[in-house]
N, C-alpha and C positions, 0 to 999 in steps of 0.2 A: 583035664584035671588041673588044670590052670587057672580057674575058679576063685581059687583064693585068694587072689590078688597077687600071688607070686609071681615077680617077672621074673625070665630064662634070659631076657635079653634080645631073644629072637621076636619079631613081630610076629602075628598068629594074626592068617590070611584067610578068609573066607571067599571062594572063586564063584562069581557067577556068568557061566557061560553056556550058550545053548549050544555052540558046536563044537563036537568032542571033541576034537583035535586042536581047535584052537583053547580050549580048556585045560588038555594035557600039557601042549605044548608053556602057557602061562603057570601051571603049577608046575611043572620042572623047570623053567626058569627062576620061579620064586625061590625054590627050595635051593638054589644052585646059589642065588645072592643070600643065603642065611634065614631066608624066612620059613616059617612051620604055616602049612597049610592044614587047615583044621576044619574046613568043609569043601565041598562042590556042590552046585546047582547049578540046574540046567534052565529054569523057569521063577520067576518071581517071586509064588508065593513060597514055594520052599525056600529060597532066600530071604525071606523075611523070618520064616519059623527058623532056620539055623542062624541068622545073626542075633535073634531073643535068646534062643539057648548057648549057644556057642560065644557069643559076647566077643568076636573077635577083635584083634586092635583095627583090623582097615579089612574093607571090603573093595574086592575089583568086580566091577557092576558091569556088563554089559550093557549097552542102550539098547539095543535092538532084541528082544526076549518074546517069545509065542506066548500070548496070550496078555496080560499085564506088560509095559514095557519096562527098562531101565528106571524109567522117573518116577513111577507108579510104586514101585518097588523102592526107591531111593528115601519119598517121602514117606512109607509103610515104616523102615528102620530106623529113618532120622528122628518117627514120633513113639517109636515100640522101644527102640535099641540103639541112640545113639553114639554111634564110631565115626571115621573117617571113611571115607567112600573119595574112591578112585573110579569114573568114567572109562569105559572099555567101547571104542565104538571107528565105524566103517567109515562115519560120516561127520563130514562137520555143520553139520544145521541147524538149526535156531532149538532143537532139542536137547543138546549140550547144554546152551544156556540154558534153559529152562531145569537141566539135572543140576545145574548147579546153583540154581537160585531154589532147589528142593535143600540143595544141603552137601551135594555132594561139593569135595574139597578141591579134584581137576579132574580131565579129562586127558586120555591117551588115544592115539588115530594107530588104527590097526594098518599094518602088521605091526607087532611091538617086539622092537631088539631087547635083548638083557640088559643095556647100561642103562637104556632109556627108562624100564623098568623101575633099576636099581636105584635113580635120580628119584623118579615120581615116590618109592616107599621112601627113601628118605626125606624128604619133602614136609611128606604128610606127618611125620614123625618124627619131622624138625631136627633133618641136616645128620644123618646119623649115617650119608654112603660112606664115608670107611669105613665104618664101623660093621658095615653091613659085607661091605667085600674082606674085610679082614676075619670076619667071621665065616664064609663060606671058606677061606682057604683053611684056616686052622680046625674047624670040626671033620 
């Protein structure tokens, strides 16, 4: 319902990740540094239909996805739905590059801790980690 342009202050995260657990575990970290998660996907193209509808501020992309991969996917939103796109990935390969010369804004090597997390959303959203950790403790 965010729709209207009304910021909360909170970024609104859209997760794409094919394996559960690593999925769960990135949306409870987000929501632990202040962010509101406002989708999940498991596969490309549903992440492209909920970043057209959902219009989140930053999407964490997976590279490695069945079927369509990460960059497939990255340039599908960068030309449908324009946000900030956060790389999620095992590997560091010349497919990094390539996700970020689609548009995404960096890329994180898994396993991902919370601070390093908390650095990359503020990053993309220009510099706002206290703001971000000052907000998960007070709500």
């Amino acid at each position: 319902m965010n729709n209207s342009g009304q910021n909360t202050g909170r970024p609104r995260v859209l997760v794409v990740e094919d394996e559960f657990v690593i999925l769960l575990t990135l949306k409870l970290q987000l929501e632990a540094i202040g962010c509101e998660v406002v989708g999940t996907a498991r596969e490309a193209d549903t992440a492209v239909e909920l970043a057209t509808s959902l219009r989140p501020d930053i999407v964490l992309m997976d590279l490695g996805l069945p079927g369509k991969d990460g960059i497939a996917a990255v340039r599908a939103i960068m030309s449908e739905a324009p946000t900030r796109i956060i790389m999620v990935t095992a590997y560091g390969d010349e497919r990094v590059d390539r996700a970020l010369e689609a548009g995404a804004r960096l890329s994180l090597t898994k396993p991902i801790v919370q601070e390093q997390l908390a650095r990359a959303i503020a990053e993309v959203i220009g510099g706002r980690a206290d703001a971000l950790g000052s907000e998960s403790l007070d709500s």
